[in-house]
C-alpha positions in Angstrom: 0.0 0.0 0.0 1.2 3.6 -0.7 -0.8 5.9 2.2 -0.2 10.0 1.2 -1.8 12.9 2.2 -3.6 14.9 0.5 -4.1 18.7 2.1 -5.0 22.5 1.3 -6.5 25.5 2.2 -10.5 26.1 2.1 -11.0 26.2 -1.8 -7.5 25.3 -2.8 -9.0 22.3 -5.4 -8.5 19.9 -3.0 -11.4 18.1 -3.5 -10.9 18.4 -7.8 -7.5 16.5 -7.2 -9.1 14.0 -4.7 -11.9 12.9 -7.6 -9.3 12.4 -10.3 -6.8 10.3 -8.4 -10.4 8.0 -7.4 -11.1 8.3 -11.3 -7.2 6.6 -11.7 -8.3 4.4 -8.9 -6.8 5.6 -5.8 -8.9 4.7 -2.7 -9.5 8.2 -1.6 -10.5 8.3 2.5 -11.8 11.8 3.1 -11.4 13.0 6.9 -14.2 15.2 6.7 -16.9 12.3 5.7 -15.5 10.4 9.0 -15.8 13.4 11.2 -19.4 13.4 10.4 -19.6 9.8 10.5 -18.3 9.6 13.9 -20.5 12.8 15.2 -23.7 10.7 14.5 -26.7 10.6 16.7 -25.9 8.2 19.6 -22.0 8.4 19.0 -19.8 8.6 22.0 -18.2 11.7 20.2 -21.6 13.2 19.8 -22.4 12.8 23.7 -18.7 14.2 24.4 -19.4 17.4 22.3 -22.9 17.7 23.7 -21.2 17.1 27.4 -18.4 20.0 26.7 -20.2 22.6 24.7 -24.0 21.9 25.9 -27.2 19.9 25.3 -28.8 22.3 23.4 -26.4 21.3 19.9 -28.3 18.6 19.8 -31.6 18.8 17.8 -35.1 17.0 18.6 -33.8 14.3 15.8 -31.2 13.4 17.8 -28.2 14.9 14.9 -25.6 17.6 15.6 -26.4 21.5 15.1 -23.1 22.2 13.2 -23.7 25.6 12.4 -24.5 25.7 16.4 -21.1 24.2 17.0 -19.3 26.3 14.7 -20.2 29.1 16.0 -19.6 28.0 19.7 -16.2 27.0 19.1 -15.1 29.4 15.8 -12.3 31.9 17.3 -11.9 30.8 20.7 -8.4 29.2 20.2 -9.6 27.1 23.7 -13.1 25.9 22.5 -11.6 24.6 18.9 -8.7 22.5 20.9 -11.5 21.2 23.3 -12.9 19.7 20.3 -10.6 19.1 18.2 -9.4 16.5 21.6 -12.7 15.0 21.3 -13.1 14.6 17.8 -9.6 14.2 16.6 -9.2 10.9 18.4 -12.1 8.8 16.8 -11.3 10.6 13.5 -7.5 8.6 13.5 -8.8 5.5 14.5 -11.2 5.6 12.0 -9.1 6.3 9.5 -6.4 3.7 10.9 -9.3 1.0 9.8 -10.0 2.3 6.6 -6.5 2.1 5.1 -5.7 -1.4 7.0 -9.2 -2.7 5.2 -8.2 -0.9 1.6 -4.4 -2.7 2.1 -6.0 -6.4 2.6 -7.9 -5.7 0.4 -5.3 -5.0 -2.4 -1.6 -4.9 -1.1 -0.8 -3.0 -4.2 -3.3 0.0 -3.3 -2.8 3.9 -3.8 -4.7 5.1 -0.4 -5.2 9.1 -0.7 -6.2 11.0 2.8 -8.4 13.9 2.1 -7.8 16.0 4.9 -8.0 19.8 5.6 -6.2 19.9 8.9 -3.0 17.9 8.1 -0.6 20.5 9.1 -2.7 21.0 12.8 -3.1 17.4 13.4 -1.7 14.6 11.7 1.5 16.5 9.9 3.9 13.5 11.6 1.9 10.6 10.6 4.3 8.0 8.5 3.3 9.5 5.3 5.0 8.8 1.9 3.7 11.6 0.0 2.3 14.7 1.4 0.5 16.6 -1.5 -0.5 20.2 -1.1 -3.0 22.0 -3.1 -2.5 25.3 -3.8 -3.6 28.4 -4.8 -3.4 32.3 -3.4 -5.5 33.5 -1.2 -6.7 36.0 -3.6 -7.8 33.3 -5.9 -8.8 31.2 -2.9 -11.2 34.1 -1.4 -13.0 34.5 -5.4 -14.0 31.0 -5.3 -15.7 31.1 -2.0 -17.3 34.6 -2.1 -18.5 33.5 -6.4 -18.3 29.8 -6.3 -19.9 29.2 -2.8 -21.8 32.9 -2.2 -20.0 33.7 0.9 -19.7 37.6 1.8 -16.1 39.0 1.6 -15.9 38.7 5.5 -17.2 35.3 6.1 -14.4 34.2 3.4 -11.8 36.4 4.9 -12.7 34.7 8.3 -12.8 31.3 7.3 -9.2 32.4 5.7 -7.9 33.2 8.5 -8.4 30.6 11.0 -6.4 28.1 9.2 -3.5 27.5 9.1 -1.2 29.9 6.5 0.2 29.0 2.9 3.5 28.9 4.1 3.1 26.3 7.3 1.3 23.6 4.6 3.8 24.0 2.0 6.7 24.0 4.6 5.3 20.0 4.9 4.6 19.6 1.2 6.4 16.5 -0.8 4.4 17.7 -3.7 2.6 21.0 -4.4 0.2 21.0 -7.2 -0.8 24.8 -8.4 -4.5 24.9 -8.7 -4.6 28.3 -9.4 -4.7 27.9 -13.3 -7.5 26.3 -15.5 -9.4 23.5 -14.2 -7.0 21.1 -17.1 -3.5 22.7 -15.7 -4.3 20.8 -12.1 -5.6 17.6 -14.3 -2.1 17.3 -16.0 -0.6 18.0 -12.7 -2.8 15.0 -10.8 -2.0 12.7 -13.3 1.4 13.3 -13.4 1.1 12.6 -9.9 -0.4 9.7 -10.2 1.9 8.5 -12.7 4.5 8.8 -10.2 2.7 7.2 -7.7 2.1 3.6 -10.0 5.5 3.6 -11.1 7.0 3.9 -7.5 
């Protein structure tokens, strides 16, 4: 099994290069799909975050009030490592499972981590790639205010509580440049992947 990483910043094209390594047939395990997997009604995560941050995130349907959460924990450097101590732990082992079942099931396999908070959490795992995508913030805040409708502000916060540009490409095996046209990042996955099958 080859196991790399696969990060960026919040509208970096993470998610493009992510779908086109699966189209190759990478296994891609995405971090964010197990965070809400492990947050479901009746998790022990789910009664940890209710136990920390209050009952009332929970709604009558038994689920999690992100938007709730988010804004409970969003700026308060304290509240996000609170949950990030909650979350985090479930999210690894999880993970853990999900590359040791996509290795027996083919030795041979290309196992891609999607995950937005590599540099803040897992930057030491045993890696053997660590792919960044990237794109300037300028480019980066266009996207989310005319791709996603966010105002200026909301996109200028969201920028800001992640980690910076330099921190994720300080950890980056590979950087592919996203900011071009939506074929320049294609040619730069596949070389990728190219790289990765004749390894």
């Amino acid at each position: 099994m080859t196991l790399i990483a696969l990060t960026g910043g919040i509208a970096s094209g993470k998610s493009t290069i992510a779908a086109r390594l699966a189209e190759h047939g990478a296994v891609v395990v995405d971090a964010d799909a197990i965070v809400r997997e492990v947050q479901q009604p009746g998790s022990p995560v789910l009664a940890a975050i209710a136990d920390e941050f209050g009952d009332d995130l929970i709604g009558p349907d038994g689920s999690l009030d992100r938007p709730g959460l988010a804004g409970r924990v969003f700026g308060d450097p304290s509240a996000v490592a609170r949950l990030n101590a909650i979350v985090h732990p479930a999210v690894q082992a999880e993970s853990a499972r999900r590359f040791a079942a996509a290795s027996a099931a083919d030795p041979a396999a290309v196992v891609v981590y999607d995950v937005p908070l590599l540099v803040e959490a897992r930057a030491s795992d045993p890696w053997e790639l660590i792919v960044v995508a990237h794109a300037p913030v300028a480019e980066r805040r266009r996207r989310m205010v005319e791709l996603r409708g966010m105002t200026t502000d909301a996109a200028d916060a969201r920028l800001a509580a992640q980690v910076s540009d330099e921190q994720r490409l300080a950890i980056a095996d590979v950087v592919i440049d996203t900011s071009g046209a939506l074929d320049e990042t294609i040619a730069q996955t596949d070389a990728l992947w190219t790289r990765l099958r004749d390894a």
